[in-house]
C-alpha positions as CSV (number, residue, x, y, z in Angstrom):
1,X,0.1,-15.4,21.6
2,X,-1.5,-14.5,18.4
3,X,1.0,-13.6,15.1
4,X,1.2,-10.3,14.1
5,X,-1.3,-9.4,10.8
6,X,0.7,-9.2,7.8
7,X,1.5,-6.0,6.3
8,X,1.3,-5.6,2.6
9,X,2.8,-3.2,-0.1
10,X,0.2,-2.5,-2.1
11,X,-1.7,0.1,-4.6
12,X,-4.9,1.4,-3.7
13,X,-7.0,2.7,-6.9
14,X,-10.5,4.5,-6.0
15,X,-13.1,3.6,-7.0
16,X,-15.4,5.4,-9.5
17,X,-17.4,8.2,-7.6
18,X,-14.5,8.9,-5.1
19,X,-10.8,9.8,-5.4
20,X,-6.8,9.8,-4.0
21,X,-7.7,13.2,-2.1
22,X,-10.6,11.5,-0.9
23,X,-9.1,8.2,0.6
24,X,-6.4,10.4,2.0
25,X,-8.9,12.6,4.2
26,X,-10.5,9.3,5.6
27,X,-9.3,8.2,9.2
28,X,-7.7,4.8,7.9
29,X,-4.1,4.9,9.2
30,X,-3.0,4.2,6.0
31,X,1.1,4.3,5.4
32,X,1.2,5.9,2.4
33,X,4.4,5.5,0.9
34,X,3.9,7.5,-2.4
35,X,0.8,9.4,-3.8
36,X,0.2,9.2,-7.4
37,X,-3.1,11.5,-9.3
38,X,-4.8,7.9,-9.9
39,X,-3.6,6.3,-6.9
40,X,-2.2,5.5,-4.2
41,X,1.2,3.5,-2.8
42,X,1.0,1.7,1.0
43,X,1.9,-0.2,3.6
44,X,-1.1,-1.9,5.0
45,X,-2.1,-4.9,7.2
46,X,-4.3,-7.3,5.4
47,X,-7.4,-6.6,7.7
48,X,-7.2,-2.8,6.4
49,X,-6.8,-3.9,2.7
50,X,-10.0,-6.0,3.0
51,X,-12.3,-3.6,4.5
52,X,-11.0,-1.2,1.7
53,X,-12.6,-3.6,-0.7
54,X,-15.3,-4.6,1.4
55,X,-16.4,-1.1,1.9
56,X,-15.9,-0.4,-2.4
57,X,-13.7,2.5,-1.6
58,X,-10.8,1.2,-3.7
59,X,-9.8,-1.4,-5.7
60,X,-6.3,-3.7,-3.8
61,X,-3.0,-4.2,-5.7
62,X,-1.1,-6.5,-3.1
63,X,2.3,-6.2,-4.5
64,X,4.4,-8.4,-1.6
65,X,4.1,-8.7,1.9
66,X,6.3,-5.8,3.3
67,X,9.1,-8.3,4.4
68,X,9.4,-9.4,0.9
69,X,9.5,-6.0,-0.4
70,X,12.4,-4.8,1.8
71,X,14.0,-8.2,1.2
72,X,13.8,-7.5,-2.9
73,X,14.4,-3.5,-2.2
74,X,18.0,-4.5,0.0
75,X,19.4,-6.6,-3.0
76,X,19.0,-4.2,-5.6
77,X,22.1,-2.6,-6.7
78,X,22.2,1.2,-5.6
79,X,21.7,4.2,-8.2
80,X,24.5,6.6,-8.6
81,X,28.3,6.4,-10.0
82,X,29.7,3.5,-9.7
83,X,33.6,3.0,-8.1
């Protein structure tokens, strides 16, 4: 059986000549974790984040796989009063 494609957080940036609104009203099947006026926050397998490039439509960010990202995001100390 094959491994499942790795799914990375990353930040999409369109290119010049489209925008966020744009990417957003294309069929991709992006997660989109957080949408910014320049760009764009998600979780995305690997195969996804290539065509994005492939196609010119954005410029990729890999930040960490998302594994790594929960990993980093469960040690951090939580915000708030402290006891």
């Amino acid at each position: 059986m094959a491994e499942p494609e790795q799914t990375w957080i990353a930040r999409l940036t369109p290119m010049p000549g489209t925008s966020v609104a744009a990417l957003l009203g294309m069929p991709l099947g992006l997660d989109v974790w957080e949408r910014h006026a320049g760009f764009l926050v998600v979780a995305a397998p690997e195969s996804l984040l290539a065509e994005l490039e492939r196609r010119r439509l954005a410029t990729v960010d890999r930040w960490a796989t998302r594994q790594q990202y929960e990993a980093q995001m469960a040690g951090r100390p939580t915000t708030g009063e402290e006891s």
